[in-house]
C-alpha positions, 0 to 999 in steps of 0.5 A: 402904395399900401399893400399889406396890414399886419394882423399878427406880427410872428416873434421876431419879423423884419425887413430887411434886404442884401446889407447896409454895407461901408459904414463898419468903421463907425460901428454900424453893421452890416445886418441883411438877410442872414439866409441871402440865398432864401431872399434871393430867390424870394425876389426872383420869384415875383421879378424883383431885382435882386436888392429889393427889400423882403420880410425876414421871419424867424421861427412862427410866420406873421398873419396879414391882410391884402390891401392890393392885389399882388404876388408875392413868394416864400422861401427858406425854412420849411413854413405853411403858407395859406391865403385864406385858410387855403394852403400855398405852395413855398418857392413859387409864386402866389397871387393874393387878391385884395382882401384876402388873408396870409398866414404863415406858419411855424418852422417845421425845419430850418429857422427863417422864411422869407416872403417878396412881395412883387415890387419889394417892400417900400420903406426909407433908405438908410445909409443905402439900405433898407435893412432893420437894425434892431440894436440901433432902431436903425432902418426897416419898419422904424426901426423895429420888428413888425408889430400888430397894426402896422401897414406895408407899402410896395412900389407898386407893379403889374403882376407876373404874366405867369407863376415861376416855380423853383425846380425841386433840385434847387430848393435846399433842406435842412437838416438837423445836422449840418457841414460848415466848410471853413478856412483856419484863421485869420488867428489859426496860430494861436492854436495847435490841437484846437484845430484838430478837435474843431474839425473831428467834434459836433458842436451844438448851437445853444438858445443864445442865436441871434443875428449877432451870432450863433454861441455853441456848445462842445469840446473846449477849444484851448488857446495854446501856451504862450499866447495872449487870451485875447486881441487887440479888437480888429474889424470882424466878418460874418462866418468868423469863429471866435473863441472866448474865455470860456473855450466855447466856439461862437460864429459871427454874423451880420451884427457884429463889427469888432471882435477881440477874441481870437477867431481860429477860422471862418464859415465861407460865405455859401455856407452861412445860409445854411447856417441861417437855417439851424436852431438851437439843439441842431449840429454843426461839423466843420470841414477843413478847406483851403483858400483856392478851394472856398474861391471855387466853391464861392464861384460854383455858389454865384454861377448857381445863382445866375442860372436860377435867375436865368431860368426864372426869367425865362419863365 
Protein backbone atom coordinates (compact mmCIF):
# COMPACT_ATOMS: atom_id res chain seq x y z
CA UNK A 1 0.00 0.00 0.00
CA UNK A 2 1.40 3.31 -0.66
CA UNK A 3 2.10 5.16 2.41
CA UNK A 4 4.44 7.86 2.01
CA UNK A 5 5.46 10.67 -0.74
CA UNK A 6 8.92 11.99 -0.66
CA UNK A 7 8.65 15.74 -0.60
CA UNK A 8 12.48 16.26 0.19
CA UNK A 9 14.78 13.31 0.23
CA UNK A 10 17.78 14.57 3.20
CA UNK A 11 21.59 13.98 1.60
CA UNK A 12 22.09 10.56 1.70
CA UNK A 13 18.33 8.30 3.08
CA UNK A 14 18.18 4.73 2.52
CA UNK A 15 16.26 1.76 3.25
CA UNK A 16 17.59 -0.76 4.51
CA UNK A 17 17.08 -3.75 7.29
CA UNK A 18 19.24 -6.15 9.46
CA UNK A 19 21.89 -7.10 6.25
CA UNK A 20 21.96 -9.06 3.21
CA UNK A 21 24.09 -11.84 4.74
CA UNK A 22 25.94 -15.30 2.44
CA UNK A 23 26.76 -13.75 -0.71
CA UNK A 24 30.46 -12.07 0.66
CA UNK A 25 32.22 -14.82 -1.37
CA UNK A 26 30.86 -13.18 -4.59
CA UNK A 27 31.93 -9.52 -3.34
CA UNK A 28 28.27 -8.50 -2.23
CA UNK A 29 28.28 -7.15 1.21
CA UNK A 30 26.65 -7.18 4.03
CA UNK A 31 25.40 -3.53 4.15
CA UNK A 32 22.30 -3.10 6.75
CA UNK A 33 21.68 -0.60 9.54
CA UNK A 34 24.90 0.56 10.67
CA UNK A 35 23.28 1.57 13.94
CA UNK A 36 21.44 -2.18 14.28
CA UNK A 37 20.45 -1.29 17.88
CA UNK A 38 18.66 2.33 16.74
CA UNK A 39 16.49 0.14 13.86
CA UNK A 40 15.82 -2.14 16.21
CA UNK A 41 14.13 -0.48 18.58
CA UNK A 42 12.66 1.57 15.60
CA UNK A 43 10.68 -1.49 14.87
CA UNK A 44 9.65 -2.29 18.09
CA UNK A 45 8.32 0.83 18.39
CA UNK A 46 5.24 0.40 15.74
CA UNK A 47 5.29 -3.90 16.35
CA UNK A 48 7.34 -4.84 13.49
CA UNK A 49 9.46 -7.71 13.87
CA UNK A 50 12.56 -7.33 13.91
CA UNK A 51 13.77 -7.89 10.08
CA UNK A 52 11.47 -5.46 8.81
CA UNK A 53 12.82 -2.75 6.46
CA UNK A 54 13.52 1.22 8.15
CA UNK A 55 14.79 4.70 6.50
CA UNK A 56 18.62 4.96 7.48
CA UNK A 57 19.13 8.68 7.43
CA UNK A 58 22.39 10.47 7.61
CA UNK A 59 22.86 13.90 9.22
CA UNK A 60 19.61 16.20 7.90
CA UNK A 61 16.05 14.29 8.04
CA UNK A 62 13.69 13.90 4.87
CA UNK A 63 10.19 15.70 4.49
CA UNK A 64 7.24 13.53 3.83
CA UNK A 65 3.61 13.16 3.09
CA UNK A 66 1.22 10.66 4.69
CA UNK A 67 -0.97 8.82 2.13
CA UNK A 68 -2.23 6.42 4.93
CA UNK A 69 -2.81 6.61 8.41
CA UNK A 70 0.12 5.18 10.37
CA UNK A 71 2.50 4.85 13.10
CA UNK A 72 5.63 5.29 12.70
CA UNK A 73 8.89 6.11 15.43
CA UNK A 74 12.37 7.56 15.21
CA UNK A 75 15.45 6.42 17.00
CA UNK A 76 19.20 6.79 16.88
CA UNK A 77 20.89 10.58 16.74
CA UNK A 78 19.39 13.34 18.28
CA UNK A 79 16.83 14.68 15.04
CA UNK A 80 13.45 16.70 15.58
CA UNK A 81 10.56 14.98 14.50
CA UNK A 82 7.68 17.26 13.64
CA UNK A 83 4.17 16.05 11.82
CA UNK A 84 2.83 19.30 10.50
CA UNK A 85 5.02 21.87 12.12
CA UNK A 86 4.16 20.05 15.52
CA UNK A 87 7.17 18.86 17.35
CA UNK A 88 7.02 14.66 18.05
CA UNK A 89 8.84 13.00 20.70
CA UNK A 90 12.04 10.46 19.38
CA UNK A 91 11.97 6.75 20.75
CA UNK A 92 8.22 6.30 20.82
CA UNK A 93 5.49 5.89 18.84
CA UNK A 94 3.84 8.56 16.80
CA UNK A 95 0.57 8.32 15.04
CA UNK A 96 0.52 10.18 11.54
CA UNK A 97 -2.77 10.83 9.93
CA UNK A 98 -3.40 10.61 6.11
CA UNK A 99 -2.48 13.98 5.05
CA UNK A 100 -0.51 15.17 7.44
CA UNK A 101 3.32 16.31 6.92
CA UNK A 102 6.72 14.73 8.46
CA UNK A 103 9.71 16.46 8.64
CA UNK A 104 12.74 15.51 10.29
CA UNK A 105 15.49 17.44 11.14
CA UNK A 106 19.12 17.77 11.33
CA UNK A 107 21.38 15.74 13.62
CA UNK A 108 22.04 17.98 16.82
CA UNK A 109 24.31 14.78 18.23
CA UNK A 110 25.10 11.49 16.59
CA UNK A 111 24.78 10.94 12.85
CA UNK A 112 21.96 8.50 11.69
CA UNK A 113 17.93 8.22 12.63
CA UNK A 114 16.08 5.90 12.11
CA UNK A 115 12.36 5.97 11.11
CA UNK A 116 9.80 2.46 11.21
CA UNK A 117 6.92 2.61 9.78
CA UNK A 118 4.25 0.17 11.12
CA UNK A 119 4.39 -2.85 8.91
CA UNK A 120 8.09 -2.07 7.59
CA UNK A 121 8.96 -0.39 4.42
CA UNK A 122 7.88 -2.72 1.50
CA UNK A 123 10.37 -2.93 -1.22
CA UNK A 124 11.73 -6.09 -3.40
CA UNK A 125 13.90 -8.80 -1.54
CA UNK A 126 17.20 -9.22 -2.96
CA UNK A 127 19.15 -11.80 -2.10
CA UNK A 128 16.95 -12.36 1.30
CA UNK A 129 17.02 -8.60 1.68
CA UNK A 130 15.70 -5.48 1.56
CA UNK A 131 18.85 -3.56 2.48
CA UNK A 132 20.25 -0.69 -0.30
CA UNK A 133 23.46 -1.14 -1.88
CA UNK A 134 24.39 2.08 -3.22
CA UNK A 135 27.89 0.90 -4.96
CA UNK A 136 25.85 -1.97 -6.91
CA UNK A 137 22.54 -0.26 -7.56
CA UNK A 138 21.57 -3.37 -5.59
CA UNK A 139 18.45 -3.37 -3.55
CA UNK A 140 16.35 -0.73 -1.44
CA UNK A 141 14.46 1.77 -3.34
CA UNK A 142 16.10 0.85 -6.83
CA UNK A 143 18.78 0.60 -5.76
CA UNK A 144 19.54 4.11 -4.64
CA UNK A 145 19.01 6.92 -2.12
CA UNK A 146 15.62 8.55 -1.73
CA UNK A 147 14.93 11.10 -4.21
CA UNK A 148 12.18 14.17 -4.41
CA UNK A 149 8.88 12.21 -5.68
CA UNK A 150 9.51 8.99 -4.77
CA UNK A 151 6.25 6.91 -3.26
CA UNK A 152 6.88 4.51 -0.13
CA UNK A 153 4.63 1.13 0.14
CA UNK A 154 3.96 -0.85 3.78
CA UNK A 155 2.63 -3.80 4.24
CA UNK A 156 -0.20 -2.45 5.41
CA UNK A 157 -1.42 -3.20 9.33
CA UNK A 158 -3.89 -1.72 12.22
CA UNK A 159 -2.33 0.71 14.35
CA UNK A 160 -1.01 -0.19 17.83
CA UNK A 161 -3.66 -0.17 20.67
CA UNK A 162 -1.35 2.05 22.68
CA UNK A 163 1.96 4.34 22.34
CA UNK A 164 5.02 2.37 23.55
CA UNK A 165 7.63 4.56 24.99
CA UNK A 166 11.48 3.62 25.38
CA UNK A 167 12.30 4.24 29.09
CA UNK A 168 15.02 7.37 29.27
CA UNK A 169 17.54 4.71 30.94
CA UNK A 170 17.55 2.65 27.63
CA UNK A 171 17.85 5.30 25.09
CA UNK A 172 21.69 6.10 24.25
CA UNK A 173 23.71 9.26 23.82
CA UNK A 174 26.07 10.34 22.01
CA UNK A 175 29.02 11.81 22.63
CA UNK A 176 31.62 13.76 20.86
CA UNK A 177 34.33 11.49 22.53
CA UNK A 178 33.53 7.75 22.35
CA UNK A 179 35.24 4.27 24.00
CA UNK A 180 35.43 1.40 21.42
CA UNK A 181 36.18 -1.64 23.25
CA UNK A 182 38.37 -4.12 20.76
CA UNK A 183 40.26 -7.56 20.54
CA UNK A 184 43.87 -7.32 19.14
CA UNK A 185 44.30 -8.89 15.80
CA UNK A 186 43.43 -11.11 13.71
CA UNK A 187 47.22 -9.73 12.53
CA UNK A 188 47.83 -8.13 16.12
CA UNK A 189 51.81 -9.88 15.43
CA UNK A 190 52.50 -7.72 12.73
CA UNK A 191 52.81 -5.23 15.70
CA UNK A 192 54.65 -4.38 18.68
CA UNK A 193 54.43 -0.87 20.43
CA UNK A 194 51.52 0.07 17.77
CA UNK A 195 49.34 -1.72 19.87
CA UNK A 196 50.20 0.27 22.86
CA UNK A 197 49.86 3.59 21.06
CA UNK A 198 46.41 2.15 19.87
CA UNK A 199 45.31 1.83 23.09
CA UNK A 200 46.72 4.99 25.07
CA UNK A 201 45.96 7.67 21.72
CA UNK A 202 42.67 9.64 20.72
CA UNK A 203 42.02 9.33 16.94
CA UNK A 204 39.86 11.53 15.18
CA UNK A 205 37.67 10.35 12.51
CA UNK A 206 38.16 12.39 9.50
CA UNK A 207 35.39 13.81 6.44
CA UNK A 208 36.04 10.28 4.51
CA UNK A 209 33.25 8.15 6.77
CA UNK A 210 31.19 6.26 5.07
CA UNK A 211 29.13 2.90 5.34
CA UNK A 212 32.16 1.43 3.75
CA UNK A 213 34.39 2.69 6.85
CA UNK A 214 35.51 5.22 9.12
CA UNK A 215 39.22 6.55 7.81
CA UNK A 216 40.93 8.12 11.17
CA UNK A 217 43.50 10.50 11.92
CA UNK A 218 46.28 10.47 14.97
CA UNK A 219 49.29 8.77 16.05
CA UNK A 220 51.01 6.61 13.28
CA UNK A 221 50.63 2.92 13.89
CA UNK A 222 53.94 1.39 12.21
CA UNK A 223 54.01 -2.24 11.29
CA UNK A 224 57.03 -3.70 13.12
CA UNK A 225 60.36 -4.61 11.09
CA UNK A 226 60.26 -7.62 9.16
CA UNK A 227 56.88 -7.98 8.41
CA UNK A 228 55.38 -7.86 5.24
CA UNK A 229 53.21 -4.03 4.67
CA UNK A 230 50.80 -6.00 3.14
CA UNK A 231 48.23 -9.45 3.09
CA UNK A 232 47.20 -11.83 0.93
CA UNK A 233 43.44 -9.95 0.83
CA UNK A 234 41.40 -12.14 3.22
CA UNK A 235 37.52 -11.69 3.76
CA UNK A 236 36.85 -8.85 6.25
CA UNK A 237 34.39 -7.99 8.98
CA UNK A 238 32.64 -5.13 10.29
CA UNK A 239 34.63 -3.58 13.43
CA UNK A 240 37.94 -4.57 11.75
CA UNK A 241 40.90 -1.91 11.89
CA UNK A 242 43.16 -2.11 9.22
CA UNK A 243 46.22 -0.20 8.72
CA UNK A 244 47.23 1.04 5.36
CA UNK A 245 50.38 2.48 3.97
CA UNK A 246 50.03 5.78 5.23
CA UNK A 247 49.93 4.38 9.19
CA UNK A 248 46.51 5.73 9.72
CA UNK A 249 43.86 3.36 11.36
CA UNK A 250 40.38 3.01 9.22
CA UNK A 251 37.51 0.86 10.71
CA UNK A 252 35.41 -1.38 8.28
CA UNK A 253 31.89 -1.56 8.08
CA UNK A 254 29.13 -3.07 6.29
CA UNK A 255 30.62 -2.49 2.64
CA UNK A 256 33.39 -3.98 2.55
CA UNK A 257 34.11 -7.82 1.93
CA UNK A 258 38.20 -8.35 1.30
CA UNK A 259 40.79 -6.26 2.67
CA UNK A 260 44.48 -6.78 2.27
CA UNK A 261 46.12 -4.61 4.69
CA UNK A 262 46.93 -5.85 8.00
CA UNK A 263 43.96 -5.36 10.81
CA UNK A 264 45.72 -4.95 13.96
CA UNK A 265 42.19 -5.48 16.16
CA UNK A 266 38.36 -5.44 15.95
CA UNK A 267 35.55 -3.11 17.12
CA UNK A 268 32.98 -5.86 18.85
CA UNK A 269 29.90 -6.00 17.69
CA UNK A 270 28.11 -3.65 20.50
CA UNK A 271 30.14 -1.01 19.82
CA UNK A 272 29.58 -0.42 16.35
CA UNK A 273 26.56 1.40 16.80
CA UNK A 274 28.14 3.86 18.68
CA UNK A 275 30.42 3.85 16.01
CA UNK A 276 27.44 4.52 13.62
CA UNK A 277 26.73 7.53 15.54
CA UNK A 278 30.39 9.59 15.29
CA UNK A 279 31.06 12.06 12.73
CA UNK A 280 33.92 13.78 11.47
CA UNK A 281 35.88 15.73 14.02
CA UNK A 282 34.31 13.43 17.07
CA UNK A 283 36.91 11.04 19.01
CA UNK A 284 37.60 7.77 19.49
CA UNK A 285 39.73 5.91 22.44
CA UNK A 286 40.13 2.05 22.05
CA UNK A 287 40.33 -0.17 25.18
CA UNK A 288 41.71 -3.46 25.38
CA UNK A 289 39.54 -6.66 25.74
CA UNK A 290 39.94 -10.25 25.62
CA UNK A 291 37.72 -12.68 24.00
CA UNK A 292 35.94 -14.21 27.12
CA UNK A 293 35.17 -10.71 27.79
CA UNK A 294 33.68 -9.35 24.22
CA UNK A 295 31.54 -13.17 24.61
CA UNK A 296 30.01 -11.40 27.76
CA UNK A 297 29.84 -8.26 26.72
CA UNK A 298 27.83 -9.37 23.53
CA UNK A 299 25.63 -11.48 25.44
CA UNK A 300 25.01 -8.69 28.20
CA UNK A 301 24.24 -6.81 24.52
CA UNK A 302 21.36 -9.48 23.37
CA UNK A 303 19.75 -10.31 27.01
CA UNK A 304 19.50 -5.95 26.83
CA UNK A 305 17.78 -6.36 23.90
CA UNK A 306 15.23 -9.32 24.86
CA UNK A 307 14.25 -7.17 27.66
CA UNK A 308 13.28 -4.09 25.43
CA UNK A 309 11.37 -6.19 23.14
CA UNK A 310 9.69 -7.93 26.27
CA UNK A 311 8.81 -4.71 28.00
CA UNK A 312 7.66 -3.14 24.56
CA UNK A 313 5.27 -5.70 23.99
CA UNK A 314 3.96 -5.63 26.92
CA UNK A 315 2.82 -2.23 26.70
Amino acid sequence: MDALKVLAPGPYTTVQDPGRFGYQQVGIPVSGSLDAFSSQIANLLVGNPPESAVLEITILGPRFRALIDLDMALCGAEMDLFINDSPANRWETVRVNAGEMIAVGQAKTGCRGYLAVGGGIDVPLVMGSRSTYVGASLGGYQGRCLQTGDILKVDAKPPLPRIRRLPEAWIPAYPSEITLRVIPGPQDDFFDAALDILFQSPYMVTPKADRMGYRLQGSALEIKEGMPQSIISEPTMPGGIQIPADRQPIILLVEQTVGGYAKIGTVITPDLSSLAQATPGDTLRFQSLCLEDAHRLYKEHMDRLKAIAGYLSAR
